[in-house]
C-alpha positions as semicolon CSV with decimal commas, in nm:
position;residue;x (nm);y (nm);z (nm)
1;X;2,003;-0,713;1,567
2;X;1,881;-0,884;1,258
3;X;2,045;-1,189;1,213
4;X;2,182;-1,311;0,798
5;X;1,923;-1,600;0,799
6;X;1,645;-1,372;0,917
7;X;1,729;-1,109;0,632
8;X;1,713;-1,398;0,361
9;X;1,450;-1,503;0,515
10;X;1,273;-1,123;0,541
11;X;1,410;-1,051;0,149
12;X;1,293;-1,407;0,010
13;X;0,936;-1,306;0,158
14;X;0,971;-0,932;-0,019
15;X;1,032;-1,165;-0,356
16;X;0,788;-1,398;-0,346
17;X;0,551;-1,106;-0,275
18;X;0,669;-0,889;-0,558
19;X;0,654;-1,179;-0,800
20;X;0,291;-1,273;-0,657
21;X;0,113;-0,958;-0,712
22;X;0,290;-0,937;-1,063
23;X;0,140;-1,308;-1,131
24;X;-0,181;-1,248;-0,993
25;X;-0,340;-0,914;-1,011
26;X;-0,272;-0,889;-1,400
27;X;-0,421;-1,183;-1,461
28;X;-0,723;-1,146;-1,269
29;X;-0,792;-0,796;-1,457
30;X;-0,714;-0,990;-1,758
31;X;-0,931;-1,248;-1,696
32;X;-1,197;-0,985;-1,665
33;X;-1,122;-0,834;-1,934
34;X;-1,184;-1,113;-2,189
35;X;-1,522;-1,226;-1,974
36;X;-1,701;-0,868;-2,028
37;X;-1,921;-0,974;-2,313
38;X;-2,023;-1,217;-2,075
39;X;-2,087;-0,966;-1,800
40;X;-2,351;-0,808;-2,070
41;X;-2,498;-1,128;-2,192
42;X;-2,509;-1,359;-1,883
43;X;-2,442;-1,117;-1,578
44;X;-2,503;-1,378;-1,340
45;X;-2,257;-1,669;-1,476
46;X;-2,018;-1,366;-1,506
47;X;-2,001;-1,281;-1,195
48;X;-2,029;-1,632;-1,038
49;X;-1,684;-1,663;-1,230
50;X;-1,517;-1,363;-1,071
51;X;-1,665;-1,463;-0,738
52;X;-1,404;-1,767;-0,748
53;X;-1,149;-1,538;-0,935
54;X;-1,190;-1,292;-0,646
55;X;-1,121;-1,578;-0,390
56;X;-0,839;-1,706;-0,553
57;X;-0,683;-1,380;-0,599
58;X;-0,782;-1,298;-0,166
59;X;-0,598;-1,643;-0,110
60;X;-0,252;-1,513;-0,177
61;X;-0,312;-1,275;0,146
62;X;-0,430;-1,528;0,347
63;X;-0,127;-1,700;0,302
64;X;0,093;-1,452;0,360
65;X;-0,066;-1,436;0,711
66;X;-0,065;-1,813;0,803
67;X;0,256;-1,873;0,635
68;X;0,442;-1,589;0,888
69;X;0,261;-1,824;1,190
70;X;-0,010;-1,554;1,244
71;X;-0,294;-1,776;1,308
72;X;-0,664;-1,638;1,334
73;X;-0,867;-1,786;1,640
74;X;-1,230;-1,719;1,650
75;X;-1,541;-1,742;1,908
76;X;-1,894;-1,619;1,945
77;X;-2,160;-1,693;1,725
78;X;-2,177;-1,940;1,468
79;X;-2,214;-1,744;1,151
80;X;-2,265;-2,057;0,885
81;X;-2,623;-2,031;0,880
82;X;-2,586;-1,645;0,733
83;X;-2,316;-1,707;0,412
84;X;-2,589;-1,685;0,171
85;X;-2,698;-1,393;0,327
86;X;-2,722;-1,003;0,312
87;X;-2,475;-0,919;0,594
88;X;-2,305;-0,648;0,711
89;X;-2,020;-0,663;0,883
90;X;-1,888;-0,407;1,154
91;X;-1,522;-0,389;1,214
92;X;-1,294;-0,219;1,489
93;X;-1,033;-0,040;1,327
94;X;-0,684;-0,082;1,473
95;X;-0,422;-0,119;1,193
96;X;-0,375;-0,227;0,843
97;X;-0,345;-0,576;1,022
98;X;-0,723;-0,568;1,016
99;X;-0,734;-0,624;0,665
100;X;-0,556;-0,984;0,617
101;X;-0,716;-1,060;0,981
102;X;-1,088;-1,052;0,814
103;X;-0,961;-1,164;0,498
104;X;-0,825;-1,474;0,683
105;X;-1,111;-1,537;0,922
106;X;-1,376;-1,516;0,596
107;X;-1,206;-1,706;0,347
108;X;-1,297;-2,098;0,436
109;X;-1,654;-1,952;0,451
110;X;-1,770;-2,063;0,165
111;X;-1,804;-1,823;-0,125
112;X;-1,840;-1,502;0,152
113;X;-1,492;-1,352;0,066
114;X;-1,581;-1,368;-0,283
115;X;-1,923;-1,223;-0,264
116;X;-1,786;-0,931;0,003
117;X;-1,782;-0,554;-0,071
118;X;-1,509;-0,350;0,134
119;X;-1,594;-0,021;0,227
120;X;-1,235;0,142;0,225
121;X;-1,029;0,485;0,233
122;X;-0,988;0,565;-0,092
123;X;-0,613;0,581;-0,030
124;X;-0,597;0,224;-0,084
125;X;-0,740;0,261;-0,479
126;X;-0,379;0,362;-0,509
127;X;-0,223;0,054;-0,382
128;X;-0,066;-0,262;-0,543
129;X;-0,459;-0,400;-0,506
130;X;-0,664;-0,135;-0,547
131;X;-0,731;-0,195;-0,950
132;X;-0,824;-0,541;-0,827
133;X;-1,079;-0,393;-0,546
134;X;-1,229;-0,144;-0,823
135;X;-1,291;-0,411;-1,068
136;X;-1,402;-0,633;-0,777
137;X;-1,675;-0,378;-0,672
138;X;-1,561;-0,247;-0,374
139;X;-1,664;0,137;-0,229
140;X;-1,386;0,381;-0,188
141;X;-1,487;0,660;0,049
142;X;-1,303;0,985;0,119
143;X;-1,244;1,098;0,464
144;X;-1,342;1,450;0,597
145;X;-1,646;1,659;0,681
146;X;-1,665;1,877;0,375
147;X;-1,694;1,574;0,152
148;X;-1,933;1,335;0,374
149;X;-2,280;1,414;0,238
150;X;-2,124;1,341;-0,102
151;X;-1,971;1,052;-0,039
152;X;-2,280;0,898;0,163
153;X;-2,472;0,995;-0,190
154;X;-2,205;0,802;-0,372
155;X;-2,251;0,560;-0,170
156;X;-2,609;0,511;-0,169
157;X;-2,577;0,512;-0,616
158;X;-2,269;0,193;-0,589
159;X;-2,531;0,007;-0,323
160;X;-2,784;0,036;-0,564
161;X;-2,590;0,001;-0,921
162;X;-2,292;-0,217;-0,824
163;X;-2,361;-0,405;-0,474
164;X;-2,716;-0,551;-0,567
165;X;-2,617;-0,621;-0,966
166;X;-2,365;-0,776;-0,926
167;X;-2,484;-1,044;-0,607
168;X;-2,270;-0,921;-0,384
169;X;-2,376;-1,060;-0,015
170;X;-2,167;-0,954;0,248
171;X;-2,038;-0,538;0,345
172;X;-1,759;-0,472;0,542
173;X;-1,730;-0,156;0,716
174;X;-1,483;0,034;0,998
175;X;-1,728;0,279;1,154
176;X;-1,451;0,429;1,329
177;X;-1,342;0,595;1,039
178;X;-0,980;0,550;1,090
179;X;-0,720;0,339;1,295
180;X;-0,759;0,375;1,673
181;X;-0,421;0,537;1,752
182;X;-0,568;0,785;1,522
183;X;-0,928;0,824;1,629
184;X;-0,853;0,751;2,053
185;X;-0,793;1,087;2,143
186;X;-1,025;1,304;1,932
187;X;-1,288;1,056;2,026
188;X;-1,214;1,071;2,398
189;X;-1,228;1,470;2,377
190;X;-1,566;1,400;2,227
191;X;-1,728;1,183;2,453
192;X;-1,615;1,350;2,706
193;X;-1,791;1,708;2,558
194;X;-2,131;1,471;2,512
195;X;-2,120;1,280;2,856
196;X;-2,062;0,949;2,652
197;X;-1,851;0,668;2,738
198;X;-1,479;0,707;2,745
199;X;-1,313;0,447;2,560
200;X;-0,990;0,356;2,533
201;X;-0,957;-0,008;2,313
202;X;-1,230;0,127;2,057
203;X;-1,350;0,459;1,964
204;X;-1,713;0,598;1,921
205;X;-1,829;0,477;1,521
206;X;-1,993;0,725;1,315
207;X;-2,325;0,591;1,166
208;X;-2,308;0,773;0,826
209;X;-2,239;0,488;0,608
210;X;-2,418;0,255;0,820
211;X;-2,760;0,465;0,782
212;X;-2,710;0,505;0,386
213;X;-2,691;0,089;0,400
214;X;-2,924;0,072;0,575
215;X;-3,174;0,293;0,444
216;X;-3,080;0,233;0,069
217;X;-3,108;-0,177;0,117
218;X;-3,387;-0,196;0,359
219;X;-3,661;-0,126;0,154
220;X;-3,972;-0,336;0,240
221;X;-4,246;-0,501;0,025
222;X;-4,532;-0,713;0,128
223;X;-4,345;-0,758;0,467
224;X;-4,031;-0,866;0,328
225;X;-3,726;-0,664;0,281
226;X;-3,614;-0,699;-0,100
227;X;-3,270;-0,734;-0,235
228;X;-3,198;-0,626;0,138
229;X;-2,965;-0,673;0,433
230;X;-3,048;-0,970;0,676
231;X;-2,795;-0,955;0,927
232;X;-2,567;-0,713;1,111
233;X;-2,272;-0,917;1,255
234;X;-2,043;-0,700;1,484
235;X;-1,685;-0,810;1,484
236;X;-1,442;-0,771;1,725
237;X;-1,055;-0,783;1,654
238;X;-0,801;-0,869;1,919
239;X;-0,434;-0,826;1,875
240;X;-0,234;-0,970;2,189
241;X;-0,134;-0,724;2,458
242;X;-0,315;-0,476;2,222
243;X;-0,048;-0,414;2,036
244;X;-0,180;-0,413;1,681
245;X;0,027;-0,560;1,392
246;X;0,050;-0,437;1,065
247;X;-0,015;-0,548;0,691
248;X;0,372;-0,509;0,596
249;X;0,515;-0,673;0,858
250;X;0,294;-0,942;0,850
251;X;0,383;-0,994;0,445
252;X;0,774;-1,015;0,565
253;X;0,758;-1,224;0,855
254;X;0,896;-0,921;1,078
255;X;0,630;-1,009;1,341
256;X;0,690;-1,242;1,610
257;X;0,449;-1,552;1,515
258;X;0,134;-1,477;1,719
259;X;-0,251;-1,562;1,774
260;X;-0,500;-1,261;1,631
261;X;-0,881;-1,306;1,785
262;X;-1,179;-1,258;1,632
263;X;-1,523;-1,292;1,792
264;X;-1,877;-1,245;1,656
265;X;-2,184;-1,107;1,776
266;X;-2,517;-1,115;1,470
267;X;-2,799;-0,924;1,547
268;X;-3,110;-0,962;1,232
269;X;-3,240;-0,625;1,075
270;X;-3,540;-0,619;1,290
271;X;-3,360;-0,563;1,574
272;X;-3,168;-0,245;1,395
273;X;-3,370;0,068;1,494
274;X;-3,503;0,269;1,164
275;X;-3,364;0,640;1,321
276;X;-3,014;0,792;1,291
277;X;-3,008;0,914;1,596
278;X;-3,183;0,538;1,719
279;X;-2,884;0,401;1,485
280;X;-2,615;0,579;1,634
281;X;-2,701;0,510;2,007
282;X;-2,746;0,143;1,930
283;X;-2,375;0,161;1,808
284;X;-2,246;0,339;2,109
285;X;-2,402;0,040;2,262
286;X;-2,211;-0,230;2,067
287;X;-1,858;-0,053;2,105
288;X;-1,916;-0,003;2,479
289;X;-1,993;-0,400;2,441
290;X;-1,668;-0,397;2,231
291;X;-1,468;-0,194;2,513
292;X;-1,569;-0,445;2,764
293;X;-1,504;-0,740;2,528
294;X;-1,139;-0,625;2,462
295;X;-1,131;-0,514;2,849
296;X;-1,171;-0,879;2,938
297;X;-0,944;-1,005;2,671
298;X;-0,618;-0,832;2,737
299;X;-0,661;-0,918;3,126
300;X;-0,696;-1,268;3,023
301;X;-0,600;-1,339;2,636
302;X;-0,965;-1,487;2,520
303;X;-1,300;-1,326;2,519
304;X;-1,541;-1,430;2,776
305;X;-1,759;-1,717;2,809
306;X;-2,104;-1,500;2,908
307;X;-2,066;-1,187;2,717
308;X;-2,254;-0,808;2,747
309;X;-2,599;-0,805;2,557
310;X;-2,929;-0,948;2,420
311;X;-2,968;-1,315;2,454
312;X;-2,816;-1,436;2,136
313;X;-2,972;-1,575;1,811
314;X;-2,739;-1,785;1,682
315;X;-2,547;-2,094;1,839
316;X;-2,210;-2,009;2,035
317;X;-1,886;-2,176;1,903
318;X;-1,625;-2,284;2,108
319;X;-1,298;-2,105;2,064
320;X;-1,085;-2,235;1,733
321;X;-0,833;-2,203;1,509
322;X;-0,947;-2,077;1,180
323;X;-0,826;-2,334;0,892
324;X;-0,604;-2,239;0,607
325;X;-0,714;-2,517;0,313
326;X;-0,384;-2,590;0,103
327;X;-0,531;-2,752;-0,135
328;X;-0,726;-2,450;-0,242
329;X;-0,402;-2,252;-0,212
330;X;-0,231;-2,470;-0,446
331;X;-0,524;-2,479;-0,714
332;X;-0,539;-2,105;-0,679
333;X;-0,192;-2,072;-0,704
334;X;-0,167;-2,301;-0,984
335;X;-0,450;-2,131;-1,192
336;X;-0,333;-1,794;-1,172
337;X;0,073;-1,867;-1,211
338;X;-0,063;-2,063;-1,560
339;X;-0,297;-1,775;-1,655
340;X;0,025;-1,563;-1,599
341;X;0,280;-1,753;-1,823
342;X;-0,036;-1,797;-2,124
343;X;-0,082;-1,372;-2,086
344;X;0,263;-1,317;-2,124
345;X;0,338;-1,517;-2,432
346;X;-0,003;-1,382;-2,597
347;X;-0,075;-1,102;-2,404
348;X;0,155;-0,920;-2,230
349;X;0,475;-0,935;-2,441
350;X;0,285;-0,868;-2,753
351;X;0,154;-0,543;-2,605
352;X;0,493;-0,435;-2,518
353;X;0,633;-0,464;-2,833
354;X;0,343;-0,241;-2,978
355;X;0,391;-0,010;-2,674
356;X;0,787;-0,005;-2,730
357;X;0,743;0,036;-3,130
358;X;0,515;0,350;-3,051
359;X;0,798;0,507;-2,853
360;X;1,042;0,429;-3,114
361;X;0,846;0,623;-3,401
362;X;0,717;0,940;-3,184
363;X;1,099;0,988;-3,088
């Protein structure tokens, strides 16, 4: 039973919250809004500026994560060498946890988080964030097979007219297509049909948006590969006991405070085979490496030491906590709760009373 101090505690987190996103997300689109000559005139400064807006604005999440004691504790391969780069990252999809988890583990890497593009369900263009996202530049794709060569050719146009002009650097993408507890059983059936590996903490990716990234940014010239990716980095998530946690509970506090692992494997774009069907085996072969990973971890609550695969590229790091800079938090916070009081005074309230005078003379 929910003690009266937790249920202050759970409905002073639901108020901060509320009064967060109605500080922050206005004011970032705001912000935008009075900066688009400057997105025609001077693209680059422009979006150098939202880059840090962007950050700022992904702060508040992070937050909300370390503040409720969910810490993020990472391993594998150092990825600081590749923050300037053209990455793209591949994510095992277990819950809306996911989301603040990558958020978290990307956001003291230098200007990453605000150079990322999500590739998301287009559900979540409906949510509290979603205007944010759009202006932001990220993809929304829609689920299903009868709308999957058209969304792969949407796709392919936002690579090529939002990703690249606008300097984005790093892609996020769930090949799974959907949360596990969702995907596990259907993809079980499947493998089973194909004689390919059962899985149970993962289940088999689809390589649809992966080949349109691929194919649309890999274009080579003299050698080089222009405007294109760099890096693949596969990231794996680990919840402990596999019992993922999700985005709401997480905002409240209703979790128990807990650890969430993340570990990194990068592979460079000349190791990526050029085929779909090349494609989609070498992902069967990462999340078998990702079923063994998570195998090992929820026998013994870290990943291991020598891990499945190539010999790797990049320096290993030893196991640790992912930092949450305050001092950031409090500039952010800062910047966007003065932005909000200067929009409301000359802004906001003079919009309403036009808005409320409108409704007064049509009735």
């Amino acid at each position: 039973m929910v003690s009266l101090r937790q249920l202050m505690y759970y409905v002073l987190r639901v108020l901060h919250l509320i009064v967060n996103n109605l500080m922050a997300i206005p004011a970032y689109t705001v912000w935008l809004f009075f900066l688009t000559p400057l997105r025609h005139l001077c693209p680059a400064i422009y979006w150098q500026i939202e880059r840090v807006l962007f950050k700022a604005l992904i702060s508040f999440v992070v937050m909300w994560t370390n503040s409720g004691g969910y810490k993020i504790i990472e391993s594998g391969d150092d990825l600081s060498s590749l923050y300037d780069n053209r990455v793209l990252l591949l994510v095992n999809h277990q819950s809306t946890a996911d989301i603040p988890c990558v958020m978290s583990a990307l956001l003291p890497k230098s200007h990453v988080i605000g150079q990322i593009m999500w590739i998301m369900d287009y559900i979540f263009m409906y949510t509290n964030f979603g205007w944010a996202a759009l202006l932001h530049g990220d993809f929304f794709i829609q689920q299903g097979k009868e709308y999957r060569e058209s969304q792969l050719d949407l796709l392919n146009n936002h690579l090529l007219q939002r990703y690249l002009t606008s300097d984005k650097r790093w892609i996020v993408l769930f090949p799974e297509g959907g949360f596990l507890y969702k995907r596990r059983i259907s993809s079980q059936k499947f493998a089973e049909k194909n004689n390919l590996p059962i899985l149970n903490h993962v289940a088999l990716p689809r390589v649809g948006a992966m080949n349109t990234i691929m194919d649309t940014l890999g274009s080579i010239k003299d050698g080089k590969k222009e405007g294109g990716l760099q890096w693949v980095v596969d990231m794996t998530l680990a919840y402990p006991g596999g019992e993922a946690l999700d985005m709401h509970g997480i905002c409240i506090g209703w979790w128990k405070p807990c650890n969430m692992h993340v570990n990194y494997r990068a592979y460079p774009v000349s190791d990526i085979p050029n085929t779909i069907d090349d494609q989609l085996s070498w992902l069967y072969d990462r999340y078998t490496e990702k079923e063994q990973l998570l195998e090992h971890f929820y026998k013994h609550g870290e990943f291991p030491e020598n891990e499945p695969g190539k010999p790797r590229m990049l320096p290993r790091v030893i196991s640790h906590e992912v930092p949450f800079d305050k001092v950031w938090f409090m500039i952010a916070y800062a910047f966007y709760a003065v932005s909000a009081y200067i929009f409301w005074i000359f802004v906001y309230s003079p919009l309403l009373s036009v808005i409320s005078g409108l409704v007064s003379f049509v009735i």
